[in-house]
VOPA-828045 format. One record per atom (N, C-alpha, C): x, y, z; residue number from 1; residue in one letter. Coordinates in pm, 1 decimal. Layout:
<pts>
+----------+----------+----------+-----+------+
|     east |    north |       up | pos | code |
+----------+----------+----------+-----+------+
|        X |        Y |        Z | NUM |    A |
...
+----------+----------+----------+-----+------+
</pts>
This chain:
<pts>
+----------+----------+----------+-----+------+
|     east |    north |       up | pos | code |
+----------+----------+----------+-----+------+
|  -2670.0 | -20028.3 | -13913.6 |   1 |    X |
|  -2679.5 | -19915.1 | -14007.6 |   1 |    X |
|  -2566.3 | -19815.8 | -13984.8 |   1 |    X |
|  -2526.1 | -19802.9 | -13842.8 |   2 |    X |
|  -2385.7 | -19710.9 | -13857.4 |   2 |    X |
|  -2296.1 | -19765.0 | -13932.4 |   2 |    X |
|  -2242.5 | -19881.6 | -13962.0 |   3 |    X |
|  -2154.4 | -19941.5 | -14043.9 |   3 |    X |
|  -2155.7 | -19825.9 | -14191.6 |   3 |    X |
|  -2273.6 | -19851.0 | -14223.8 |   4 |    X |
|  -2335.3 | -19837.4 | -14369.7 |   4 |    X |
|  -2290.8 | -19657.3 | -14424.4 |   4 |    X |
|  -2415.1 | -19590.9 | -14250.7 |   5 |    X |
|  -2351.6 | -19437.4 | -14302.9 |   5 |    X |
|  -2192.2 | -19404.5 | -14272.2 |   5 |    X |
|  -2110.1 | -19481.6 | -14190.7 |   6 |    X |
|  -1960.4 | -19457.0 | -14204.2 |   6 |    X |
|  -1931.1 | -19474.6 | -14334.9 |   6 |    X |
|  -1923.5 | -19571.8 | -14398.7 |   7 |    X |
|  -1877.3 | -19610.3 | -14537.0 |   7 |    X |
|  -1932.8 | -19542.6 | -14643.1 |   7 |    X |
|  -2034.2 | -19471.3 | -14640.0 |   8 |    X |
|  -2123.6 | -19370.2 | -14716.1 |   8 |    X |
|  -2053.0 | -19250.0 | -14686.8 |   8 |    X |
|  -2042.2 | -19226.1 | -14566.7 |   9 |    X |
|  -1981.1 | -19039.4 | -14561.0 |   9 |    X |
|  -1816.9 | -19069.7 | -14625.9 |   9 |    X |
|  -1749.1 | -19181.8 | -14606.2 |  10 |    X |
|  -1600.8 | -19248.2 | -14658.2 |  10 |    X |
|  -1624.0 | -19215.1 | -14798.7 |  10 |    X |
|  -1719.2 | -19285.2 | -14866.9 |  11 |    X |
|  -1727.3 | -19301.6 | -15026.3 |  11 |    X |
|  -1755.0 | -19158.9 | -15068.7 |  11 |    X |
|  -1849.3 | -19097.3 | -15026.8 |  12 |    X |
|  -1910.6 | -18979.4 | -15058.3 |  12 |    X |
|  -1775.5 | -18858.3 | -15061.4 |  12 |    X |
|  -1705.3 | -18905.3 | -14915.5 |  13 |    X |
|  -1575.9 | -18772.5 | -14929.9 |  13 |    X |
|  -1483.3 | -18791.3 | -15037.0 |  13 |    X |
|  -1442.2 | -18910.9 | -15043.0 |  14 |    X |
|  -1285.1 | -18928.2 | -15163.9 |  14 |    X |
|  -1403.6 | -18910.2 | -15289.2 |  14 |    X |
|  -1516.6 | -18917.2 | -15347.1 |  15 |    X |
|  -1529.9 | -18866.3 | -15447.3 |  15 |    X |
|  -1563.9 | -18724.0 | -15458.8 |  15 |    X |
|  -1634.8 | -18638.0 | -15348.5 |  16 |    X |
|  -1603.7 | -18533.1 | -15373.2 |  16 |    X |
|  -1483.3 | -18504.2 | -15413.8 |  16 |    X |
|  -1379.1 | -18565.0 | -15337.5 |  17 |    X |
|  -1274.0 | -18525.5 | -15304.9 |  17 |    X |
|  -1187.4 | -18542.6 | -15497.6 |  17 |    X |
|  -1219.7 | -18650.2 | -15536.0 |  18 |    X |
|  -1208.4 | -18664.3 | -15659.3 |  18 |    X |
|  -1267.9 | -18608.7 | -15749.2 |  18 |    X |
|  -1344.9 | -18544.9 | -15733.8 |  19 |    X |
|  -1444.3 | -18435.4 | -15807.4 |  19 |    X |
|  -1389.2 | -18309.9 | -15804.3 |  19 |    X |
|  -1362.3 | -18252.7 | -15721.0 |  20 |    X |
|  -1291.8 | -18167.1 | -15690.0 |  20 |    X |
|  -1121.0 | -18159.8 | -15741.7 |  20 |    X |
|  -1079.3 | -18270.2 | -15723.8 |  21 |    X |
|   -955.8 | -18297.9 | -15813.2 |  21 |    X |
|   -917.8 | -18302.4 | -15968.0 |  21 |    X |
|  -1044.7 | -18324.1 | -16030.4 |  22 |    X |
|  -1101.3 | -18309.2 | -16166.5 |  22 |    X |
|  -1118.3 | -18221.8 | -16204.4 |  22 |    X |
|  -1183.7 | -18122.3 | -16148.2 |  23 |    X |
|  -1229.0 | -17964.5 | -16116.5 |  23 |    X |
|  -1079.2 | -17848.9 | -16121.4 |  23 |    X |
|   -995.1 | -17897.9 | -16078.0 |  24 |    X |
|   -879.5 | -17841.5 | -16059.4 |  24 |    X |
|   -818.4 | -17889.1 | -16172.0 |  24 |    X |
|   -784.4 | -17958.5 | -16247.2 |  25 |    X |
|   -745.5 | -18034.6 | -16338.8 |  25 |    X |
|   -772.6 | -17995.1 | -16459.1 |  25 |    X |
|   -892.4 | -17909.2 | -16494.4 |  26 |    X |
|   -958.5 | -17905.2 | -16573.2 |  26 |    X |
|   -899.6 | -17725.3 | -16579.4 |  26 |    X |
+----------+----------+----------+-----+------+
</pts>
């Protein structure tokens, strides 16, 4: 299961992170 929440907090940041980039964009 650590595998899983590494790759979850990974996915979760670049789309904030892309959310946030959208956000600015806008």
């Amino acid at each position: 299961g650590g595998v899983f929440f590494f790759f979850k907090g990974f996915f979760w940041g670049f789309f904030k992170k892309k959310k946030k980039k959208k956000k600015k964009k806008k």
